[in-house]
C-alpha positions as CSV (number, residue, x, y, z in Angstrom):
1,X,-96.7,-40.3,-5.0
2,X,-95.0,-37.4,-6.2
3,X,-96.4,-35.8,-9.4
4,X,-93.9,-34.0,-10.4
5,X,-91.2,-35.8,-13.1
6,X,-87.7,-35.2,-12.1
7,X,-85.5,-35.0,-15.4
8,X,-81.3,-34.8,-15.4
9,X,-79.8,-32.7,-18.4
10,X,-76.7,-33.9,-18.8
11,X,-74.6,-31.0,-20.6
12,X,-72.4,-28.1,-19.8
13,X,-75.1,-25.3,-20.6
14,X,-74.3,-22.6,-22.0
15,X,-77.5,-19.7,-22.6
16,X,-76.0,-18.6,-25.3
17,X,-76.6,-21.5,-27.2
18,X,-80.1,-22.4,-29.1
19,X,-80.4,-26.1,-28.3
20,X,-79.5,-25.6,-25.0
21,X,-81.7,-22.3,-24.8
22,X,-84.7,-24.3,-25.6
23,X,-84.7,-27.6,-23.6
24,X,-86.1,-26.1,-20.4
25,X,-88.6,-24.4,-22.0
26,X,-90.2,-27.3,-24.0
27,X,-89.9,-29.9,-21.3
28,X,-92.6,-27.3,-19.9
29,X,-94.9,-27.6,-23.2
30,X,-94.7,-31.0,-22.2
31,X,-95.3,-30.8,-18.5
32,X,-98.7,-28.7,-19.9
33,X,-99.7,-30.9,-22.3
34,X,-99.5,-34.0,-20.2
35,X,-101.1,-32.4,-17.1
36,X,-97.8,-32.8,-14.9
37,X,-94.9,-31.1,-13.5
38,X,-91.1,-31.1,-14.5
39,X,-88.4,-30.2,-12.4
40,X,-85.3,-30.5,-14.6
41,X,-82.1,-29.9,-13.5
42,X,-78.3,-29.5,-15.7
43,X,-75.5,-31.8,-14.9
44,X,-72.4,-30.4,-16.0
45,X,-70.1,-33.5,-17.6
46,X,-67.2,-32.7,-14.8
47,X,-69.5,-33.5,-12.2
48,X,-70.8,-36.5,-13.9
49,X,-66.8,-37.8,-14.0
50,X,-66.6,-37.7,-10.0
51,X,-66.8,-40.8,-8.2
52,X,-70.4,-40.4,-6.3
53,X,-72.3,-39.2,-9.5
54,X,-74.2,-42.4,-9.9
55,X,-75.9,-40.9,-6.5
56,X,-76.9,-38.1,-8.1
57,X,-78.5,-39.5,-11.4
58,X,-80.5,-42.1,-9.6
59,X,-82.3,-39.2,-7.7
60,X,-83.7,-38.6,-11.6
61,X,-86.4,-40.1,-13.6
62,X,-84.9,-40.1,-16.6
63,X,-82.1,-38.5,-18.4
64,X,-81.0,-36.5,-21.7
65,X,-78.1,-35.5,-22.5
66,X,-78.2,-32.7,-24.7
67,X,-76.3,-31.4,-27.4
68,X,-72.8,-29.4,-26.7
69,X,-69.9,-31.5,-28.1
70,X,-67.0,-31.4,-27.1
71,X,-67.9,-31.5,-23.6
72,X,-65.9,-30.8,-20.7
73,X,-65.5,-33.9,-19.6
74,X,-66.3,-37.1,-22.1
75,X,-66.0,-39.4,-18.8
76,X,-68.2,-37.3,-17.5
77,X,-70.7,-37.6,-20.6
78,X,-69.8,-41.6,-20.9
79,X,-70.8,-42.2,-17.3
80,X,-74.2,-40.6,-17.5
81,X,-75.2,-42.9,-20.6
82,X,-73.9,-45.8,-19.2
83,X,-75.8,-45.3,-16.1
84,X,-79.1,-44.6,-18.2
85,X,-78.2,-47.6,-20.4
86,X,-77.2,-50.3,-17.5
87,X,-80.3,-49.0,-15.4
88,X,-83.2,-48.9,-17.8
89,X,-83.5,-45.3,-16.9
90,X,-85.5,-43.3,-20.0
91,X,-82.7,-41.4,-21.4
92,X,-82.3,-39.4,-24.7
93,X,-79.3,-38.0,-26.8
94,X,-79.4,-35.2,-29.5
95,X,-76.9,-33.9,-31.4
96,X,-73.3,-34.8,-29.1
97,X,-75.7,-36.8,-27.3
98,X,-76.1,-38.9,-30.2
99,X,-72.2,-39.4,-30.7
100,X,-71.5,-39.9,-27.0
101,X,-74.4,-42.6,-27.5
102,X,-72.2,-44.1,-30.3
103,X,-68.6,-43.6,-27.7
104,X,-70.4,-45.7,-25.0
105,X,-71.4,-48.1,-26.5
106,X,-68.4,-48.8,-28.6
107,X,-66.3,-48.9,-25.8
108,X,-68.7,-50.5,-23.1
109,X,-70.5,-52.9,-25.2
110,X,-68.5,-53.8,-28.5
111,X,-65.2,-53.8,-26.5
112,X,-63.3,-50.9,-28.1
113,X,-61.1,-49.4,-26.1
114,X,-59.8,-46.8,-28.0
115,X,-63.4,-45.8,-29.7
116,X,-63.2,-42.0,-29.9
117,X,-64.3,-39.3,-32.2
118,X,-62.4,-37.4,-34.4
119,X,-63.5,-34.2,-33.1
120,X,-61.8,-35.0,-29.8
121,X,-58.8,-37.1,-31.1
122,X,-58.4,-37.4,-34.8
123,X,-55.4,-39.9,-34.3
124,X,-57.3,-42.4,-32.3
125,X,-57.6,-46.2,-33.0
126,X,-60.8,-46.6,-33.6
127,X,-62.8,-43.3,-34.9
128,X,-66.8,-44.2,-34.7
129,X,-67.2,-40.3,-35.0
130,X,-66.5,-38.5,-37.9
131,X,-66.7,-35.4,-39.7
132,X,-70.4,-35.8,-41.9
133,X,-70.2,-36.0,-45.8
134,X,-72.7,-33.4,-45.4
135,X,-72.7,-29.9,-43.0
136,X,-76.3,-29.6,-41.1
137,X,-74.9,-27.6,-38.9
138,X,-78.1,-24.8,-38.7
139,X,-80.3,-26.8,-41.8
140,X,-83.3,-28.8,-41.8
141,X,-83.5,-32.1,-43.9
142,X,-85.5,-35.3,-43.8
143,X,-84.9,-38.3,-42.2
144,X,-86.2,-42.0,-43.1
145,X,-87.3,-43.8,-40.4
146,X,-87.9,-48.0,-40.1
147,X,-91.0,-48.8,-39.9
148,X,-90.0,-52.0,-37.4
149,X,-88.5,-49.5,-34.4
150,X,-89.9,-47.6,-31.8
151,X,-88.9,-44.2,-33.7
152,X,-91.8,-45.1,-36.1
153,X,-93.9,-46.1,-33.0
154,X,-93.4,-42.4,-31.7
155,X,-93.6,-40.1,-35.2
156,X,-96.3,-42.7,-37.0
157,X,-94.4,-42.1,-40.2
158,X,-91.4,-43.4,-42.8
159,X,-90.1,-39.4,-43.3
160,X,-89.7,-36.4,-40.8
161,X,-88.4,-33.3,-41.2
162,X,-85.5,-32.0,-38.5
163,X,-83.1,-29.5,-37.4
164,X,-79.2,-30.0,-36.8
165,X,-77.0,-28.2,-35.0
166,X,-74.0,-30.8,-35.9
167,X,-71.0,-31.5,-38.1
168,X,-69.9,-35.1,-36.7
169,X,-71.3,-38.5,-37.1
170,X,-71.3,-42.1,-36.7
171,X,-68.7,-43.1,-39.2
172,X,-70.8,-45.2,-41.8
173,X,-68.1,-48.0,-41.8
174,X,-69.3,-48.9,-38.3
175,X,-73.1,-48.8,-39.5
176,X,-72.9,-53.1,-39.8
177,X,-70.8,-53.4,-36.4
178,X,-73.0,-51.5,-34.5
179,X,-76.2,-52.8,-35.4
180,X,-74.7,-56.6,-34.9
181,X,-73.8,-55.3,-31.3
182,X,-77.3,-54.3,-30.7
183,X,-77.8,-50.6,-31.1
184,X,-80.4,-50.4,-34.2
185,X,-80.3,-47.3,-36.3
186,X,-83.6,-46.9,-37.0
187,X,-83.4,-43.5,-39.0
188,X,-81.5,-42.6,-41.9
189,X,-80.8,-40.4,-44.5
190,X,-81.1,-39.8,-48.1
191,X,-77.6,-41.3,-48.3
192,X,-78.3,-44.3,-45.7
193,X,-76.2,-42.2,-42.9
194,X,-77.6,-43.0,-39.8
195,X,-79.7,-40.3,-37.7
196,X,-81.8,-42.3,-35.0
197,X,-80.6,-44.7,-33.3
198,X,-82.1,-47.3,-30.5
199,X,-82.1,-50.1,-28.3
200,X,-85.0,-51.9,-29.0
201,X,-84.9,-53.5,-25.3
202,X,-84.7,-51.0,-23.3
203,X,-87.7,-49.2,-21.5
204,X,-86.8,-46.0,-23.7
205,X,-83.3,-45.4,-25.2
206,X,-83.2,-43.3,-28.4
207,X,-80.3,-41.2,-29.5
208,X,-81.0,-38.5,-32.6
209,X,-78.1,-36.9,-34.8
210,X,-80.6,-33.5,-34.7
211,X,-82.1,-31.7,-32.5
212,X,-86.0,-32.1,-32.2
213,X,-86.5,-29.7,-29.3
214,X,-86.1,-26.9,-31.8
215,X,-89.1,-28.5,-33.2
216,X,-91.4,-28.0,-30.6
217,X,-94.1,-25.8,-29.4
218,X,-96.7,-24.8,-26.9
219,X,-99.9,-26.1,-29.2
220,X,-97.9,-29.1,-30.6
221,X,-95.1,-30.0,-28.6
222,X,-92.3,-32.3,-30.4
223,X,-93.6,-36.4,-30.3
224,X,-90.0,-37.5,-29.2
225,X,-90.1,-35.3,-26.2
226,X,-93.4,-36.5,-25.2
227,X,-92.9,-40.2,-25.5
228,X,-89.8,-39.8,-23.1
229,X,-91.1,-37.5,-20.6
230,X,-94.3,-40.1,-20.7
231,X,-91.3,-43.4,-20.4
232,X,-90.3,-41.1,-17.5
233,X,-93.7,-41.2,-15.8
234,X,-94.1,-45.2,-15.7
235,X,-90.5,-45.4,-15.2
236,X,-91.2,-43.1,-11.6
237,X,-95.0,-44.8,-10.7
238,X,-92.8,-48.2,-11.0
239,X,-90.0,-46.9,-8.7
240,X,-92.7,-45.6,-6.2
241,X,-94.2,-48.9,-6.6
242,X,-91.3,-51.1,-5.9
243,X,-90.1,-48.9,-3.0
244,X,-93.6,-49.7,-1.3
245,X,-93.8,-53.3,-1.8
């Protein structure tokens, strides 16, 4: 079996910007911590909007899709997290991967159509994005977590400190809706705005509001990061597995 963990960013990169700067970097504090290797490998949205690109995600072990909203393409975006979500694949969202998290599931799961963010279309029907009562955008603040959700399983504690890079979030009037449909949010803030969210039944599906790869280091590498890549390994020996029996 292959040792080496095949991970699919899903984002339009651009070097110029932090969040995106980072992510191949500390997917290789991982890699070292673990004792494996990670090939990882960007997925522009456009390409994810083409008609083979469930093809090309299933040749990954799991998948991220990182921060960068408005992408290029939101079907693009869409179809990478619905993939992730229909096929149990490991997957994480931070920052516009969190409100592309929120989209998909609005419109492939609760049934709404026109779910949209008001970033991209501020006269949509149904806005589950929306402009945050509070700019993060470049701060740090703290973030309560359940203690009944895998977040709290990962960090081992009710508060933790992170970094945004975002101004948009799920639109708290959708907070009760969402959670009835499934998707639990499982960390808050000071003003009950959510900032985790999860489905509890998956193998590993967490979206975050910040960004915890700017979090992470060489001697202590972020506890998110590590409990995916570490979904990605079981998710890969069970693949290998099944494709010999």
């Amino acid at each position: 079996m292959s040792s080496t963990v095949r991970i699919g960013l899903m984002a339009d990169f651009n070097p110029a910007f932090p969040p995106h700067r980072v992510v191949n970097e500390v997917l290789q504090h991982v890699a070292q911590s673990l004792g494996v290797q990670i090939e990882d490998c960007w997925l522009p949205t456009e390409s994810l909007a083409e008609k083979d690109s469930e093809t090309a995600l299933a040749q990954f072990d799991a998948l991220w899709c990182a921060p960068g909203s408005p992408y290029k393409s939101l079907r693009g975006a869409l179809n990478g997290i619905r993939f992730a979500r229909e096929r149990d694949y490991p997957f994480i969202g931070t920052c516009g991967g969190f409100q592309h998290t929120v989209l998909e599931y609005a419109r492939n799961v609760l049934g709404y159509e026109d779910a949209d963010s008001e970033e991209h279309d501020p006269s949509a029907g149904k806005l589950f994005i929306t402009p945050l009562s509070c700019f993060l955008a470049g701060k740090t603040f703290q973030v309560k977590v359940r203690r009944d959700t895998r977040a709290y399983q990962i960090y081992e504690k009710e508060e933790i400190t992170e970094h945004y890079y975002c101004q948009f979030g799920l639109n708290p009037e959708f907070h009760d809706e969402i959670e009835r449909g499934g998707l639990s949010i499982s960390g808050i803030d000071e003003t009950a705005e959510a900032r985790i969210i999860e489905l509890p039944h998956h193998r590993f599906f967490i979206a975050t509001l910040f960004v915890p790869q700017l979090f992470s280091g060489v001697s202590e590498p972020h506890a998110l990061i590590v409990a995916f890549v570490k979904a990605a390994l079981v998710f890969q020996r069970e693949k290998h597995l099944s494709a010999l029996s």
